[in-house]
N, CA, C and O of each residue as an XYZ file, in Angstrom:
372
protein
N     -89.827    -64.021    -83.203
C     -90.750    -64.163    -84.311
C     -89.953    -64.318    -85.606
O     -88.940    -63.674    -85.880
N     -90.500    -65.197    -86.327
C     -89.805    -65.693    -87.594
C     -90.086    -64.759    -88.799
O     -89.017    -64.418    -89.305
N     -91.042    -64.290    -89.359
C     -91.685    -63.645    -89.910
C     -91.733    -64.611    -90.974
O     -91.203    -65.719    -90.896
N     -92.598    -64.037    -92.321
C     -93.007    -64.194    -93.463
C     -91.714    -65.351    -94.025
O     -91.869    -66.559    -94.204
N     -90.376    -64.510    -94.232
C     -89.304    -65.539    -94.721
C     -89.092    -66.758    -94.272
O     -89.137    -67.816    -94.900
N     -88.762    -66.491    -92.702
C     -88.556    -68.265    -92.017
C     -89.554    -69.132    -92.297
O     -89.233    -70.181    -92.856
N     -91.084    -68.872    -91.949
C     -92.110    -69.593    -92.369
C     -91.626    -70.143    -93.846
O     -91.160    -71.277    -93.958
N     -91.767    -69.275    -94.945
C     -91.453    -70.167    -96.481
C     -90.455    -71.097    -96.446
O     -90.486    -72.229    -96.929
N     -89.291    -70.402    -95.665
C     -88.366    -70.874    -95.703
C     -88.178    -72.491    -95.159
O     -87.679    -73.539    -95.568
N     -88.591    -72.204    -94.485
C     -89.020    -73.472    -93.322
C     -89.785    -74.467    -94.426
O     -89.162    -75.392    -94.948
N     -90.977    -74.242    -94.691
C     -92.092    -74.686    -95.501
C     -91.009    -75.434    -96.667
O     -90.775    -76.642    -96.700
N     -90.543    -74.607    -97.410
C     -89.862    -75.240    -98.452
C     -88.575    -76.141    -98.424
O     -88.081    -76.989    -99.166
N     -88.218    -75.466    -97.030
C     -87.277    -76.475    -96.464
C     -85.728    -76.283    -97.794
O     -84.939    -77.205    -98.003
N     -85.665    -75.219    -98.332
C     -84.837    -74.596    -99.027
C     -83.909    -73.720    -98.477
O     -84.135    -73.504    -97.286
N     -82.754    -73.028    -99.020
C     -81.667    -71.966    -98.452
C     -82.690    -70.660    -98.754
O     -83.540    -70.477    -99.626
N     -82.326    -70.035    -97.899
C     -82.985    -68.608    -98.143
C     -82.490    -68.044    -99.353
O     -83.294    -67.417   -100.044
N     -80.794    -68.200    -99.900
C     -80.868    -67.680   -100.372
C     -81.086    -67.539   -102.490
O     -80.753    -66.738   -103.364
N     -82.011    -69.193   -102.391
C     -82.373    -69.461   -103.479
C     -84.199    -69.067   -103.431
O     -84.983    -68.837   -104.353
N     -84.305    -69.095   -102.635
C     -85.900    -68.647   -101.902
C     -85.733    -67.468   -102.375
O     -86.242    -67.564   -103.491
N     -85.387    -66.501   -102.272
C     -85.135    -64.679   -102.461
C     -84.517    -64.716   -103.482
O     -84.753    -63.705   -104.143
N     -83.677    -65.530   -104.066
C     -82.194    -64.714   -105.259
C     -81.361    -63.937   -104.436
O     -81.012    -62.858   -104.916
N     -80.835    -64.314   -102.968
C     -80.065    -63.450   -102.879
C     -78.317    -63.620   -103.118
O     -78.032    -64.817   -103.131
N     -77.563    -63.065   -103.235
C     -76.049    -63.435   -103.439
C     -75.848    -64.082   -102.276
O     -76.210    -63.707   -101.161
N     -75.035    -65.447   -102.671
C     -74.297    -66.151   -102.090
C     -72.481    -65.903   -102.564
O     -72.108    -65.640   -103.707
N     -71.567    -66.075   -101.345
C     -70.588    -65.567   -101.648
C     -70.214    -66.576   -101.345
O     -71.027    -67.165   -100.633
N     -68.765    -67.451   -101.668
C     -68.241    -67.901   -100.428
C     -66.487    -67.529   -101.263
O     -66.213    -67.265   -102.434
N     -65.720    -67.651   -100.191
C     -64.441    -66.732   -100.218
C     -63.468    -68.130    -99.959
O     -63.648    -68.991    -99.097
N     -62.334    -68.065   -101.036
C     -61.603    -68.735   -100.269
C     -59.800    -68.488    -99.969
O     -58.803    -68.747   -100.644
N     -60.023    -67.821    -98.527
C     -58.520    -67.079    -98.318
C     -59.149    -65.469    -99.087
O     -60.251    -64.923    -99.153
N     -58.084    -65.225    -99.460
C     -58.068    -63.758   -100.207
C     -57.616    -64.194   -101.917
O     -57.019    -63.425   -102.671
N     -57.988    -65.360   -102.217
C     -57.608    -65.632   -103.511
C     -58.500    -66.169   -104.794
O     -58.443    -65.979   -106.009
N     -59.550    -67.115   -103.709
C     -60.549    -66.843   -104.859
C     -61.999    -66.609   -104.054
O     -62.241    -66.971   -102.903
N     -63.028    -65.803   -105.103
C     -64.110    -65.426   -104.544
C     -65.559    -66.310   -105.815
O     -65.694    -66.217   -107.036
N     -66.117    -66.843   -105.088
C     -67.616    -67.606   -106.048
C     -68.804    -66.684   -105.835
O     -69.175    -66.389   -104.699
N     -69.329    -66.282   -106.806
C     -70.384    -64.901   -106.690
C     -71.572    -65.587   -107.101
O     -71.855    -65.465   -108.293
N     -72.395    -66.339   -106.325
C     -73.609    -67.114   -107.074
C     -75.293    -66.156   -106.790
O     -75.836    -66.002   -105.696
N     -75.668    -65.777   -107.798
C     -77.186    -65.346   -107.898
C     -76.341    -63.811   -108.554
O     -76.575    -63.025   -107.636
N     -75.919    -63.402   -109.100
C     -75.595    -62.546   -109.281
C     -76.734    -62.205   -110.684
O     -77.381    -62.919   -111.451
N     -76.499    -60.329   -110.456
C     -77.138    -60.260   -112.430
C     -76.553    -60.011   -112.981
O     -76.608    -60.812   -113.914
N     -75.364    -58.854   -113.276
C     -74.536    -58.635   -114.271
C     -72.921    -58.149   -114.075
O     -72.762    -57.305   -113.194
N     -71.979    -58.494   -114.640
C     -70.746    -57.457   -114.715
C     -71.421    -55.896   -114.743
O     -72.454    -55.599   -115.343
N     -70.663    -55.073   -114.027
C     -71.326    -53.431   -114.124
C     -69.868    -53.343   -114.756
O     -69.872    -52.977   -115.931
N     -68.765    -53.577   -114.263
C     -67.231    -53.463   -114.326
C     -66.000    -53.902   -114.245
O     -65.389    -54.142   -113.203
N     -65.735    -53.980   -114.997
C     -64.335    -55.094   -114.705
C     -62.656    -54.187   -115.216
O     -62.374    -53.442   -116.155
N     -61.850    -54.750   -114.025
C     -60.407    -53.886   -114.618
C     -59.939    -54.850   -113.658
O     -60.574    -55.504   -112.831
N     -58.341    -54.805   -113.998
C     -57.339    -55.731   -112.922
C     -57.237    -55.526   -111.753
O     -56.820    -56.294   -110.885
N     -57.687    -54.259   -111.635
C     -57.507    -53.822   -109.842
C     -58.896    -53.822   -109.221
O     -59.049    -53.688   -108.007
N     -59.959    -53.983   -110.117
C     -61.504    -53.776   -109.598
C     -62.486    -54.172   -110.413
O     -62.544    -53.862   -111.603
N     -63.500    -55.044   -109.674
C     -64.560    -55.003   -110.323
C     -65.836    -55.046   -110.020
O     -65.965    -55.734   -109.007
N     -66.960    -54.603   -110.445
C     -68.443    -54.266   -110.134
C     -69.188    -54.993   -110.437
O     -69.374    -55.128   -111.647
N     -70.106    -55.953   -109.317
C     -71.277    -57.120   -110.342
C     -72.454    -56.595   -109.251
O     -72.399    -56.372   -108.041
N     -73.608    -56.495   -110.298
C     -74.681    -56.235   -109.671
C     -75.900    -56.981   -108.820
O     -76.904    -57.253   -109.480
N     -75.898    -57.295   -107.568
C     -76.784    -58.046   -107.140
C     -78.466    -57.984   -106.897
O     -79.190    -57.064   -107.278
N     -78.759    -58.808   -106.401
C     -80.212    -58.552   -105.578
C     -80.266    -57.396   -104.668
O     -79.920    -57.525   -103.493
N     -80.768    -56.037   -105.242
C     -80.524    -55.109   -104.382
C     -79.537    -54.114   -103.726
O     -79.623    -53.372   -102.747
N     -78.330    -54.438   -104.852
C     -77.082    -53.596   -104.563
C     -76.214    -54.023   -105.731
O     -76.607    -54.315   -106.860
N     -74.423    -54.007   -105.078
C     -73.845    -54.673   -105.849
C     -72.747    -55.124   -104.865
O     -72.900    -54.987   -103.651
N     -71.611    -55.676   -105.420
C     -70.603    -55.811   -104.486
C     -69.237    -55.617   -105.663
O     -69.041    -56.203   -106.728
N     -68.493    -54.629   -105.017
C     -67.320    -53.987   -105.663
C     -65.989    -55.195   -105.010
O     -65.811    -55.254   -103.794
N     -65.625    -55.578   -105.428
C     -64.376    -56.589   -105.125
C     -62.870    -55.448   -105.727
O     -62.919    -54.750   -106.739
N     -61.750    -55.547   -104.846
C     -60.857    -54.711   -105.323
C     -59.702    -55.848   -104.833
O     -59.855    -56.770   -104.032
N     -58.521    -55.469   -105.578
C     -57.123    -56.108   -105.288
C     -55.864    -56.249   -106.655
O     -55.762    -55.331   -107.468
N     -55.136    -57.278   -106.728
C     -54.350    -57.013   -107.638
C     -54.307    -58.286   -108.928
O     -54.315    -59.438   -108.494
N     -54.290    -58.219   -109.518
C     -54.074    -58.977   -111.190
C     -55.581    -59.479   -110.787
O     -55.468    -60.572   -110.231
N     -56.888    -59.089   -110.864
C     -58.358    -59.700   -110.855
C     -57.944    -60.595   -112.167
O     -57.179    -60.185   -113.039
N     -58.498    -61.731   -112.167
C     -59.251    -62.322   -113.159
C     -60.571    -63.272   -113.275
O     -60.736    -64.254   -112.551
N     -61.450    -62.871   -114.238
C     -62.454    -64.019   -114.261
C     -62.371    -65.246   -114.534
O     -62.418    -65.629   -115.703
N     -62.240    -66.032   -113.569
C     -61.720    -67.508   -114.532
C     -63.127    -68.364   -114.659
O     -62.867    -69.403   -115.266
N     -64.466    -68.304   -114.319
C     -65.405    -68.331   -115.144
C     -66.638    -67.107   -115.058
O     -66.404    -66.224   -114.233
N     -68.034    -66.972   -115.906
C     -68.547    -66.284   -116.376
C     -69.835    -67.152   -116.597
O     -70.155    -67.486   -117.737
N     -70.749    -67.602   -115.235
C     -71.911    -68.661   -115.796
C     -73.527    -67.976   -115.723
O     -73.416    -66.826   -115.298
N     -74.826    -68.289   -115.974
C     -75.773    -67.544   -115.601
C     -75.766    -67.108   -114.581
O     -75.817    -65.917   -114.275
N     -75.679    -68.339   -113.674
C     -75.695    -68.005   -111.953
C     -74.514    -67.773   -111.509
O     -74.628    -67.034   -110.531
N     -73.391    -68.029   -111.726
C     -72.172    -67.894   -111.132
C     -71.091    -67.235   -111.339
O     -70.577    -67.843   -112.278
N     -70.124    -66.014   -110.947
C     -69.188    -65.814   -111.018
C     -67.916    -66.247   -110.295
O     -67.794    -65.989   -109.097
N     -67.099    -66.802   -110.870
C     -65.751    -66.895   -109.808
C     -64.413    -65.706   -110.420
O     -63.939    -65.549   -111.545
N     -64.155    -65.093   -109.222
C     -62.904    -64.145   -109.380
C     -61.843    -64.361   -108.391
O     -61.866    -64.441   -107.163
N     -60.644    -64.454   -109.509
C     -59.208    -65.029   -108.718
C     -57.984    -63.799   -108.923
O     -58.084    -62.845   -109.695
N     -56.874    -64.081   -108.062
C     -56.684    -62.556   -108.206
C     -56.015    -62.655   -106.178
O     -56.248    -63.395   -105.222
N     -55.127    -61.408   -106.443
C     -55.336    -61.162   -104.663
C     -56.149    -60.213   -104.435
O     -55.968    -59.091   -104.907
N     -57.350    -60.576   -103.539
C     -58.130    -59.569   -103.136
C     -58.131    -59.270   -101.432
O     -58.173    -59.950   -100.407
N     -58.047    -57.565   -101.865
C     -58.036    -56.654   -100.711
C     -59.388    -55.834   -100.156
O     -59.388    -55.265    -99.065
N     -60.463    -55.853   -100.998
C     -61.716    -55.290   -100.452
C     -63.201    -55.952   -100.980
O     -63.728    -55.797   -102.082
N     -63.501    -56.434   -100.268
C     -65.215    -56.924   -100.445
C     -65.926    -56.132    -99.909
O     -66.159    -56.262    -98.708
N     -66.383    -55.262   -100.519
C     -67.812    -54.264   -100.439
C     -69.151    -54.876   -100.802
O     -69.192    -55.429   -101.901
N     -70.179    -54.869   -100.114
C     -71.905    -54.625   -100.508
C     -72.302    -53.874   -100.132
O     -72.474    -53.729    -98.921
N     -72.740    -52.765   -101.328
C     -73.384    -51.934   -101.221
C     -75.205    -52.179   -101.391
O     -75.714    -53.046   -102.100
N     -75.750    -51.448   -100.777
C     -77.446    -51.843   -101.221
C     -77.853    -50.413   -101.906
O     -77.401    -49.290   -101.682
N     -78.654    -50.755   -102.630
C     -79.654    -49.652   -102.835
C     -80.717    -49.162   -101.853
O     -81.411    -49.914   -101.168
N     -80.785    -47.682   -101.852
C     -81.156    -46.876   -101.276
C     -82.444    -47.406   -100.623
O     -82.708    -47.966    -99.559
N     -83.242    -46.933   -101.868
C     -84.397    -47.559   -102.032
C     -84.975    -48.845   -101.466
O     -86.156    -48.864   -101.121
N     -84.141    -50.009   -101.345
C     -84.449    -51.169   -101.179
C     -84.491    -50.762    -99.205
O     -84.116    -49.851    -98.467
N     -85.408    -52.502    -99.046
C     -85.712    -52.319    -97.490
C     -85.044    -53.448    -96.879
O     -85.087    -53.603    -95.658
């Protein structure tokens, strides 16, 4: 059974995850990371940083981070990275 999502999904014939807002990641190697649907910086430092998503966030960790851009929808972070975390909120289902 597809439920409620596949049906729209289907219907609109769209990515789910512009259908929902949910984070799209895509990684490339351990060097750069594209953070699209995101809502905000929570945190930023050279060894770590915090952006808040649809329902959580995702903590990225490693060494010399940098933002090399900063768009509505998009973050990209370059840098060597050693940990991709998503966390969700509790609350959320």
């Amino acid at each position: 059974m597809r439920g409620w999502r596949g049906f729209f999904n289907s219907m609109l014939d769209m990515p789910e995850e512009m259908v929902f807002n949910l984070p799209r990641l895509t990684m490339v190697g351990n060097r750069h990371l594209i953070v699209e649907n995101y809502l905000c910086i929570l945190a930023f430092e050279l060894v770590g940083l915090r952006i808040a998503v649809k329902g959580g966030s995702l903590t990225i960790q490693g060494d010399d981070l940098t933002l090399l851009s900063i768009g509505r929808e998009e973050v990209v972070v370059a840098g060597k990275i050693t940990i991709l975390r998503y966390e969700t909120d509790n609350h959320e289902k």
